[in-house]
KETOR-886719 format. One line per field, with one value per residue (C-alpha): residue number from 0; residue in one letter; x, y, z. Coordinates in Angstrom, 1 decimal. Layout:
num <- c(NUM | ...)
residuo <- c(A | ...)
x <- c(X | ...)
y <- c(Y | ...)
z <- c(Z | ...)
***
This chain:
num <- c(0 | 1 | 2 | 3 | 4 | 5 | 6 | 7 | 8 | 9 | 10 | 11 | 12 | 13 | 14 | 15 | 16 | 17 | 18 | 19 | 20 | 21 | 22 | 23 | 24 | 25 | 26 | 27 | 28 | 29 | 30 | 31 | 32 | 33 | 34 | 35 | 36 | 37 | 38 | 39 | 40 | 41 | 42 | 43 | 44 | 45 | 46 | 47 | 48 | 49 | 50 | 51 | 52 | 53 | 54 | 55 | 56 | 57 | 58 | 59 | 60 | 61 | 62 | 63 | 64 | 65 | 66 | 67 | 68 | 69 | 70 | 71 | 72 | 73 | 74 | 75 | 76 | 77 | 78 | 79 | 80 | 81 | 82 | 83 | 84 | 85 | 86 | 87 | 88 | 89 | 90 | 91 | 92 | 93 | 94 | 95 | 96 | 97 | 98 | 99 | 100 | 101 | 102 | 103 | 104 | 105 | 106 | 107 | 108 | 109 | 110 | 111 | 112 | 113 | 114 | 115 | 116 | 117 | 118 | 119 | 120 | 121 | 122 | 123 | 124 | 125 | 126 | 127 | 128 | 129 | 130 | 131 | 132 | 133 | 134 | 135 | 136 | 137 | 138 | 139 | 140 | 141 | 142 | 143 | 144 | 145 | 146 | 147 | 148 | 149 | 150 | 151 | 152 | 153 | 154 | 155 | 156 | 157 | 158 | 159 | 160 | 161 | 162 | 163 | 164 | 165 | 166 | 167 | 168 | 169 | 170 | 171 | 172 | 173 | 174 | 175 | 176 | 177 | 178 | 179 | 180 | 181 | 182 | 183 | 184 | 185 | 186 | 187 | 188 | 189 | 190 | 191 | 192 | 193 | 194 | 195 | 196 | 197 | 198 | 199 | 200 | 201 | 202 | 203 | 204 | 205 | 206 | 207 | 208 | 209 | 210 | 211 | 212 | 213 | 214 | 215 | 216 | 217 | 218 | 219 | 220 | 221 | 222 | 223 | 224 | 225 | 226 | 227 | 228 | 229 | 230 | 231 | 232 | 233 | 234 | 235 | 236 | 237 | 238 | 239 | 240 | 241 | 242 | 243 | 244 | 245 | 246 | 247 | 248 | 249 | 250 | 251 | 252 | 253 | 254 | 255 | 256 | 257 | 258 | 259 | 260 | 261 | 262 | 263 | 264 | 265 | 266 | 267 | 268 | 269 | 270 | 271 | 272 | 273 | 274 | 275 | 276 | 277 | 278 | 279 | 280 | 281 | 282 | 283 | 284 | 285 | 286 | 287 | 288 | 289 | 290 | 291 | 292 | 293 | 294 | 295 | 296 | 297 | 298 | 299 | 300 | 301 | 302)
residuo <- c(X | X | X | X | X | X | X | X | X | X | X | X | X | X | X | X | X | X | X | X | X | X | X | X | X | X | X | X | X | X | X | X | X | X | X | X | X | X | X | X | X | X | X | X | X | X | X | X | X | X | X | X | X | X | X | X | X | X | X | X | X | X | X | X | X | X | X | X | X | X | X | X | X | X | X | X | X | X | X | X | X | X | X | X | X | X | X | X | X | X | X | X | X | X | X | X | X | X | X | X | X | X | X | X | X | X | X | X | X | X | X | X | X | X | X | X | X | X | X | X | X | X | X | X | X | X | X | X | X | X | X | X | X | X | X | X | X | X | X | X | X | X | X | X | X | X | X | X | X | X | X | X | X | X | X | X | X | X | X | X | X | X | X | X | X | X | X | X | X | X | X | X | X | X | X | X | X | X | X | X | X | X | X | X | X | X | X | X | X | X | X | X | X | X | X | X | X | X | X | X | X | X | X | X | X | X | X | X | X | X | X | X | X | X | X | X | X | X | X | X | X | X | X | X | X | X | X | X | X | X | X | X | X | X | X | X | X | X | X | X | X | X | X | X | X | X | X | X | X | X | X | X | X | X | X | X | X | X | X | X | X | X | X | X | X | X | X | X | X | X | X | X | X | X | X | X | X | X | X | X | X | X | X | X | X | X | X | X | X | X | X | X | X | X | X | X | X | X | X | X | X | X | X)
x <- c(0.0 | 1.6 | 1.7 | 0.8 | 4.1 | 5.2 | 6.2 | 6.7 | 5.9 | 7.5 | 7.8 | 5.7 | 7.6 | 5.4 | 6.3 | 5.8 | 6.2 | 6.2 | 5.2 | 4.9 | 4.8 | 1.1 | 0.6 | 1.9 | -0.3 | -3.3 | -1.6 | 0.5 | -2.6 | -4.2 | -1.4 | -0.9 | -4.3 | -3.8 | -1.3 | -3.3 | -5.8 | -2.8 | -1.8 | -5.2 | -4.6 | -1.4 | -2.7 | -5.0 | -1.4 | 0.4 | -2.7 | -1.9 | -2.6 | -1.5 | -3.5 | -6.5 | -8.4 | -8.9 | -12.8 | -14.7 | -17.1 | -17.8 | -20.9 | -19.4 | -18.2 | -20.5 | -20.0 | -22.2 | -22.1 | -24.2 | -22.5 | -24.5 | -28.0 | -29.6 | -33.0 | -33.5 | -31.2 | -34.3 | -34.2 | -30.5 | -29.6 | -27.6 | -26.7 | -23.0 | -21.7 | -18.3 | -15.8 | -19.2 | -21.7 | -24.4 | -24.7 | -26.8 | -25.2 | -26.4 | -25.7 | -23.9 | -23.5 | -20.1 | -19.9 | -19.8 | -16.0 | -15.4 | -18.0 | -16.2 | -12.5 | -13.8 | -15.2 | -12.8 | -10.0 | -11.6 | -11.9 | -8.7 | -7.3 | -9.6 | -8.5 | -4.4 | -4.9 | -7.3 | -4.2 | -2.2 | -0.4 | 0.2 | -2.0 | -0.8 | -1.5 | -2.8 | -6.5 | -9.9 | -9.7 | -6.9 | -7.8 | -6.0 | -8.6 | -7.8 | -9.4 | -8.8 | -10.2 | -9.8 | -6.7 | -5.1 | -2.4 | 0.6 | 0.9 | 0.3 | -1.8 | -5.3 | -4.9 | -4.3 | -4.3 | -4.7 | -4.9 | -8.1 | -9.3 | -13.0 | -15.7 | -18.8 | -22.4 | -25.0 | -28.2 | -31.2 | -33.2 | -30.1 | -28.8 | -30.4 | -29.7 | -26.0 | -25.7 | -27.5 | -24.6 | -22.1 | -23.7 | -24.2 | -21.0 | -19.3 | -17.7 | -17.0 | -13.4 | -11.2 | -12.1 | -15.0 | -15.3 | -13.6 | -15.6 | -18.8 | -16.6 | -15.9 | -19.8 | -20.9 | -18.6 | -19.7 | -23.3 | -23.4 | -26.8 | -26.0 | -24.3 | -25.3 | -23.1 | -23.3 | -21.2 | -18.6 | -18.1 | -15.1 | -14.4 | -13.0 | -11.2 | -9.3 | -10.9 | -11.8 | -12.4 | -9.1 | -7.8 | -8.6 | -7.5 | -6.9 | -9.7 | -12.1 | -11.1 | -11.5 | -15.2 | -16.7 | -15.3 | -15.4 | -17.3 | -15.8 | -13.0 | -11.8 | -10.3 | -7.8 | -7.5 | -3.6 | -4.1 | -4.2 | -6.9 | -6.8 | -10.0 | -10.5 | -14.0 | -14.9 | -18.0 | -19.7 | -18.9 | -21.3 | -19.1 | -21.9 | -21.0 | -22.1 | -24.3 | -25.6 | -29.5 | -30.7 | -29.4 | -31.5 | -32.3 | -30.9 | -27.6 | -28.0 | -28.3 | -25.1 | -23.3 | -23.5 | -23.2 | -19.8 | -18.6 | -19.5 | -17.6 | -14.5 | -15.3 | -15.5 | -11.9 | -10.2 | -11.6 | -12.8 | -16.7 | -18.4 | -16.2 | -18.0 | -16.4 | -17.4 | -19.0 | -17.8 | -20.0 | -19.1 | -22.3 | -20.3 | -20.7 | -18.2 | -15.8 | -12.8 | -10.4 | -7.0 | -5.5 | -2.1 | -2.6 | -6.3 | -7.7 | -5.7 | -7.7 | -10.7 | -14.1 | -16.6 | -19.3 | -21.5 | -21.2 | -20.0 | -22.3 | -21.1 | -19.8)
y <- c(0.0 | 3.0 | 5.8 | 9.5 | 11.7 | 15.4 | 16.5 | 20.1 | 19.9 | 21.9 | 25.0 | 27.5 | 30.1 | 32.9 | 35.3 | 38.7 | 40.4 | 38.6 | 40.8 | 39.4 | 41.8 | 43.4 | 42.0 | 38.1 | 38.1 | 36.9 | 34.6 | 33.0 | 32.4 | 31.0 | 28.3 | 27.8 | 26.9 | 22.9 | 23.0 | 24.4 | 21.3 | 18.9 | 20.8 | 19.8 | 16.2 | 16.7 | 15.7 | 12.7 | 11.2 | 12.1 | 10.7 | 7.9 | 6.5 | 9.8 | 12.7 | 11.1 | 11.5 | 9.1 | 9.6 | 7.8 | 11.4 | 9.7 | 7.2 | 6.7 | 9.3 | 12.0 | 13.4 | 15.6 | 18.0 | 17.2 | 20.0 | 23.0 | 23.6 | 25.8 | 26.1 | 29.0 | 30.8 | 32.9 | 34.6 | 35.4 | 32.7 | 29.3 | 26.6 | 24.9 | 22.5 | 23.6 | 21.8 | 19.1 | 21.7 | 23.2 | 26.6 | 29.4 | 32.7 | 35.5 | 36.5 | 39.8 | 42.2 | 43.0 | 47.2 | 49.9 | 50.1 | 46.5 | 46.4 | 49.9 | 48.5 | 45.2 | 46.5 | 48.7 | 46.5 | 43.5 | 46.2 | 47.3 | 44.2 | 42.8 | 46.5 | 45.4 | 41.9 | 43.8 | 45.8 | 43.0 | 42.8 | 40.1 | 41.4 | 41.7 | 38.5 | 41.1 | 41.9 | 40.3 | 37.5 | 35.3 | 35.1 | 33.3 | 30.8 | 29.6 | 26.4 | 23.6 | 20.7 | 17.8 | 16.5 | 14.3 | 11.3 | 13.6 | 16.1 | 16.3 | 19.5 | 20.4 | 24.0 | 24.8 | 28.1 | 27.9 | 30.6 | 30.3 | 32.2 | 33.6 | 36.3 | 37.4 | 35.6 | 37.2 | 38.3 | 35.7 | 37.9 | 38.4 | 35.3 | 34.0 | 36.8 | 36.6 | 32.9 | 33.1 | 36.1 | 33.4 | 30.4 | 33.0 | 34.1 | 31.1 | 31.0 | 34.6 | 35.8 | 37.1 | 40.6 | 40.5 | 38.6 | 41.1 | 43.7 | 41.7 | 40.8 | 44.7 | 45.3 | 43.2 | 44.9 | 48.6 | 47.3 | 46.6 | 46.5 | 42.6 | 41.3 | 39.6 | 41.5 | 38.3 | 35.7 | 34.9 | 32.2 | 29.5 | 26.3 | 22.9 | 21.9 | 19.1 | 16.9 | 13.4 | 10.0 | 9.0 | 12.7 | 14.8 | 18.2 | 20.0 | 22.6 | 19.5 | 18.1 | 20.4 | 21.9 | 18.7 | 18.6 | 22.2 | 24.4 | 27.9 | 29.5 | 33.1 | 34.5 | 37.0 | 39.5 | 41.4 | 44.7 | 47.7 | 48.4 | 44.7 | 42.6 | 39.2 | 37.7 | 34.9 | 32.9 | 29.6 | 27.1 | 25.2 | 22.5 | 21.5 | 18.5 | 18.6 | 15.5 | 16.2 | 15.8 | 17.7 | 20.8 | 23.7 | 25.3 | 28.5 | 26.3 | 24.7 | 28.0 | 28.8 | 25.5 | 26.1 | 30.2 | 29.6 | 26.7 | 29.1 | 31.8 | 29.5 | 28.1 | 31.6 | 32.9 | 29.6 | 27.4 | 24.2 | 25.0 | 21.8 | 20.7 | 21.0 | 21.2 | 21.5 | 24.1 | 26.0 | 29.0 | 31.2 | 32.7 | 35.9 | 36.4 | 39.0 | 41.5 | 42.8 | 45.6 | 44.8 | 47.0 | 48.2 | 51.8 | 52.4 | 49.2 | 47.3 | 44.4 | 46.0 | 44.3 | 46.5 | 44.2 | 43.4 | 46.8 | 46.4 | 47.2 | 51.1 | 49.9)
z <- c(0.0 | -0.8 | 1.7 | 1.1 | 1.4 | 1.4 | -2.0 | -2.7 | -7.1 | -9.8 | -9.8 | -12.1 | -14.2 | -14.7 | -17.8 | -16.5 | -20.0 | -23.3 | -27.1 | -30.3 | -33.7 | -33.8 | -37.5 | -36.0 | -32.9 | -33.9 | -36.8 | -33.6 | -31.3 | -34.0 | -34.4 | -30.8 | -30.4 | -31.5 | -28.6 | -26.6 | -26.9 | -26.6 | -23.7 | -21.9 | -22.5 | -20.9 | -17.1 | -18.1 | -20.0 | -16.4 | -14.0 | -11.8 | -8.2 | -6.4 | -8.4 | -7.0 | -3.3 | -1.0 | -0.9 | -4.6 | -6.0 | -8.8 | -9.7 | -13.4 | -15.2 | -13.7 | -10.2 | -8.5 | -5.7 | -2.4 | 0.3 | -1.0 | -0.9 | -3.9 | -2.6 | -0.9 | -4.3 | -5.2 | -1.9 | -1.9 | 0.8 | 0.0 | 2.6 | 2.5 | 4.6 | 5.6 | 8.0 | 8.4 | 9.5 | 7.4 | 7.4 | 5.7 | 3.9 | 2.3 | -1.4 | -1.6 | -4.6 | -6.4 | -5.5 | -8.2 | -7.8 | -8.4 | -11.4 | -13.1 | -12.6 | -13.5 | -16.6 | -17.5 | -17.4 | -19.3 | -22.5 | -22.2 | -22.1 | -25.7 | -26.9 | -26.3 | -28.3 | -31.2 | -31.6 | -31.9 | -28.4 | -25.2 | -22.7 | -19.1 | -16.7 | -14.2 | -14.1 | -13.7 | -16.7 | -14.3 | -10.7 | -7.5 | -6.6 | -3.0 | -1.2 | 1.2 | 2.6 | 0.4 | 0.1 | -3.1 | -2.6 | -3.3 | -0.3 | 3.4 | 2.7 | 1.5 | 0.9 | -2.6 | -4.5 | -8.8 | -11.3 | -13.0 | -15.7 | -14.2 | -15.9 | -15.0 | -15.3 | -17.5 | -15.7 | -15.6 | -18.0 | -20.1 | -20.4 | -23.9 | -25.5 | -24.9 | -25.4 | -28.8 | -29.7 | -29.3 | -31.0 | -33.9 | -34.5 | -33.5 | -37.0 | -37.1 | -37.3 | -34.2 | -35.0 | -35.1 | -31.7 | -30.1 | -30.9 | -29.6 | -26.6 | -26.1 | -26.8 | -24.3 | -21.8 | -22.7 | -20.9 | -17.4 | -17.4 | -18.3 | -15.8 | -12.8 | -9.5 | -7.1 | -8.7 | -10.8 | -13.3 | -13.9 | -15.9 | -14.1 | -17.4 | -15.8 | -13.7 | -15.1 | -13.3 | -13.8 | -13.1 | -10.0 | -9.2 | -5.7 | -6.4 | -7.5 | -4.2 | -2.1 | -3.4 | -3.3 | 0.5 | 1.3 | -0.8 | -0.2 | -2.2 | -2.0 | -5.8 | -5.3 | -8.1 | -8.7 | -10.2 | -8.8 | -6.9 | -6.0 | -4.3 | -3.0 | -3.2 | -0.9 | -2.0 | -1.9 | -4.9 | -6.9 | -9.3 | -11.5 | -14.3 | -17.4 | -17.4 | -14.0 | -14.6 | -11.2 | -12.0 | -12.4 | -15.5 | -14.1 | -13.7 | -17.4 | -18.9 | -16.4 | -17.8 | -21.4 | -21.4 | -19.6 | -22.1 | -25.0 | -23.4 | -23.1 | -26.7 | -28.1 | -27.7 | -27.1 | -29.6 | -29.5 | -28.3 | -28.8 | -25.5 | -22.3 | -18.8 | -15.9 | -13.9 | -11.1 | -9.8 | -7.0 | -5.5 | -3.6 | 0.1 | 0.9 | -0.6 | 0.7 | -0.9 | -0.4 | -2.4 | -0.6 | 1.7 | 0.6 | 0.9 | 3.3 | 3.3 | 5.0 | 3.9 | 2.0 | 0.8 | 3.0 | 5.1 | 8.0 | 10.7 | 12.6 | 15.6)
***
């Protein structure tokens, strides 16, 4: 039997500043994009005995969630059970500041590769998503922190109508999907303020990450954002699979919105992964001398 040890893992380089000429940008992340999906089988070829938990999720090739409760959505409450005790939480909105930085940044950022450019890693696209709880073969601990690419979800009453802009220009060329991109952004009328929407592109029965692990033991993160100002969000997590047939239909339209998103700019659309939606709670501001940490959504009662 083999034992589970401390192992520290490879380091991550991260590439602070990298440009390519404006007129081969777009030609170059068009060609990197069949790497990009070779790249994602990468893990499954790696997966072994030790990138696994020691608790089965799965029934098949489908897991699904049982440590949050979505009933009570529709009145801004949902119930976790954290650390084995079920508890409720109110839904919070994503302030003004955090929507206009948020906002802002996400149009500069399609403006920079329109024009041809690397964009900076900094902003809202690629967050710090911190969790714990769960625990995989290959280390002592169960805290884990991954950059995840996260973006906003569309409003209930809004969501079709975005959903069918990407199924309709699906075939469209890279200009032209960044200037729907950058539409969509001009409107903030669209977007829902209490959560935030990722992808769980790696998980697979015979592949489990740390984040995987940990939401389906513990279903709170916190996503730190670096950028100046800078905010951490910390929310419940829904992990919804694809072929999970008690979702919601609030969650379906969730599901295939966010796959389309993905699918849009990245290629490769008729893929679907797996869910992760976190339903905020709190907001904190810790951007460095005006921030400081200090919580700001919910208020804070006066003392």
């Amino acid at each position: 039997m083999k034992k589970r040890f401390a192992h520290a893992g490879p380091a991550w380089d991260m590439l602070s500043k990298f440009s390519l000429p404006r007129r081969t940008f777009l030609r170059a992340t068009g060609f990197a994009m069949p790497w990009i999906a070779f790249l994602g089988k990468v893990p499954q070829a790696l997966a072994g005995w030790w990138e696994h938990g020691d608790n089965n999720r799965w029934q098949g090739d489908i897991f699904v969630q049982n440590n949050v409760d979505m009933s009570k959505i529709d009145q801004g409450i949902i119930r976790a059970q954290i650390d084995g005790y079920w508890r409720e939480h109110s839904i919070t909105e994503l302030d003004d500041r955090f929507m206009e930085w948020n906002l802002k940044t996400r149009l500069e950022y399609l403006q920079t590769i329109s024009h041809g450019n690397m964009p900076s890693l900094a902003g809202p696209h690629a967050a710090a998503i911190a969790t714990y709880g769960g625990g995989r073969r290959d280390s002592v601990f169960t805290l884990n922190n991954a950059i995840k690419g996260v973006g906003f979800a569309p409003k209930k009453e809004r969501i079709g109508e975005l959903t069918d802009r990407f199924k309709n220009t699906m075939d469209a060329d890279m200009k032209e999907k960044l200037e729907i991109l950058q539409d969509n952004y001009r409107h903030p009328e669209l977007w829902d303020r209490t959560k935030q929407l990722s992808l769980e592109l790696y998980t697979r029965p015979d592949f489990e990450t740390h984040t995987f692990l940990n939401i389906m033991a513990n279903p709170v993160a916190t996503i730190v954002f670096t950028d100046m100002p800078s905010y951490e969000l910390r929310a419940i997590v829904r992990i919804i699979h694809p072929q999970d047939t008690k979702i919601t239909q609030d969650e379906k339209d969730l599901l295939e919105f966010s796959n389309l998103a993905h699918g849009y700019f990245h290629g490769g659309a008729d893929k679907q992964y797996s869910l992760l939606a976190f339903h905020i709670i709190e907001q904190f501001d810790n951007s460095p001398r005006s921030g400081l940490g200090v919580r700001v959504q919910p208020p804070l009662p006066e003392e």
